[in-house]
KERO-386349 format. One record per residue (C-alpha): residue number from 1; x negated, y negated, z negated; chain. Coordinates in steps of 0.2 Angstrom, whole numbers, always signed. Layout:
% KERO-386349
+-----+-------+-------+-------+--------+
! num !    px !    py !    pz ! chaine !
+-----+-------+-------+-------+--------+
! NUM !     X !     Y !     Z !      A !
...
+-----+-------+-------+-------+--------+
//
This chain:
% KERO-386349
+-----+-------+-------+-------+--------+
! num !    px !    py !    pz ! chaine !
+-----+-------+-------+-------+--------+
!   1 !    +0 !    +0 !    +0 !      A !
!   2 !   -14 !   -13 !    -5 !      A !
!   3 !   -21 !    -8 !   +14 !      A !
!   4 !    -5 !   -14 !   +21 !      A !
!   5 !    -5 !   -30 !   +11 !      A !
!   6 !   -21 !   -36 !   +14 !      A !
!   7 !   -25 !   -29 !   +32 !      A !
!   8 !    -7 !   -24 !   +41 !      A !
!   9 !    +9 !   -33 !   +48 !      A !
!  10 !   +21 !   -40 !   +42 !      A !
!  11 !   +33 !   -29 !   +49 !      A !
!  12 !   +24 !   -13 !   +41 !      A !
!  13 !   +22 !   -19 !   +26 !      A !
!  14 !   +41 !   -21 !   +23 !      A !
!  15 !   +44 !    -3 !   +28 !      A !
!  16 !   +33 !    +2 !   +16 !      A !
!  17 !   +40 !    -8 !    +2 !      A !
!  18 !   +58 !    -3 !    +9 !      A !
!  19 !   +52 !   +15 !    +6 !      A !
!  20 !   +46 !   +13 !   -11 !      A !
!  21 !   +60 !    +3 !   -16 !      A !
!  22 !   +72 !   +20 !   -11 !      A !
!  23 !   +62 !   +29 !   -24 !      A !
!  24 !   +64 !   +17 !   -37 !      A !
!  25 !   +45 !   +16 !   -42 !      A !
!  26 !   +45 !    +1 !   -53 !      A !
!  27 !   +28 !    +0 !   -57 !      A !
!  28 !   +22 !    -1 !   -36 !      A !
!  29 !   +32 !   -14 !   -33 !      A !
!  30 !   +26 !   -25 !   -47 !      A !
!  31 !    +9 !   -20 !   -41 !      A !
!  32 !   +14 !   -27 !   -21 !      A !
!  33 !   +21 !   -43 !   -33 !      A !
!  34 !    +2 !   -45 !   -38 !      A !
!  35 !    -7 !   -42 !   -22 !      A !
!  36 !    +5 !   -53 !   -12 !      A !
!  37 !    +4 !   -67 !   -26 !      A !
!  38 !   -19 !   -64 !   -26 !      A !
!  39 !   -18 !   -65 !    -7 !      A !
!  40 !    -7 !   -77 !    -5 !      A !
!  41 !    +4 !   -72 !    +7 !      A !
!  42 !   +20 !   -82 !    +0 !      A !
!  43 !   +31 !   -78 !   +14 !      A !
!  44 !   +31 !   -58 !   +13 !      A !
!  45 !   +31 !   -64 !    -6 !      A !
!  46 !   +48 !   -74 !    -5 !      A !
!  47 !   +57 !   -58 !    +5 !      A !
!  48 !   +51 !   -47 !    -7 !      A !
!  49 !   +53 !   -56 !   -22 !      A !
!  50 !   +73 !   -57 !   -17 !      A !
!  51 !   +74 !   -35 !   -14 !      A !
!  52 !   +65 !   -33 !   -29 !      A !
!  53 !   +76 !   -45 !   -42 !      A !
!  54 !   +92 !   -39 !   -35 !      A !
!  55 !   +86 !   -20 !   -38 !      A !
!  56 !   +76 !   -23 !   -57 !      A !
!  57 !   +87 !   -38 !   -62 !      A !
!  58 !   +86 !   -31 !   -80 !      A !
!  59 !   +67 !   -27 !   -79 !      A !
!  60 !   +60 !   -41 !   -89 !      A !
!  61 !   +42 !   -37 !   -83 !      A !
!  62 !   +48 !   -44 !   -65 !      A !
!  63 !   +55 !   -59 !   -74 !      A !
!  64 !   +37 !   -60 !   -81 !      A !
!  65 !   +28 !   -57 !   -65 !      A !
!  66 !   +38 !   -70 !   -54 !      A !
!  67 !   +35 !   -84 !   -69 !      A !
!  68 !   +19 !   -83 !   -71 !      A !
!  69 !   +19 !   -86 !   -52 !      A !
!  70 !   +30 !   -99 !   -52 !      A !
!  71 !   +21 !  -107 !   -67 !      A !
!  72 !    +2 !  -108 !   -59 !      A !
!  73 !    +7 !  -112 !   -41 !      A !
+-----+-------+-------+-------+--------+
//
């Protein structure tokens, strides 16, 4: 997953995401939340960050994540 946000499309790296997102893995997505906010790619980060609240809107750590974003941007 870090390959595709660092190195792939746009377009691939939503796929991926869409897959791990139908498996419910909480802890990946957080981690693609990270690597788009380290690389700076705030327009795959503002489609994501709206898939990911609307499936873990009671996950605080999400909450947390996208804060701390807003907070130091």
């Amino acid at each position: 997953m870090i390959m595709e946000v660092q190195f792939g499309s746009r377009e691939k790296l939503l796929e991926t995401f869409e897959e791990a997102l139908k498996h419910n893995k909480k802890q990946l997505c957080l981690q693609v939340l990270k690597w788009l906010i380290d690389n700076e790619k705030t327009e795959e980060l503002e489609i994501i960050k709206e898939r990911i609240l609307k499936k873990f809107k009671t996950r605080k750590e999400v909450y947390l994540t996208l804060f701390d974003y807003c907070m130091t941007r």
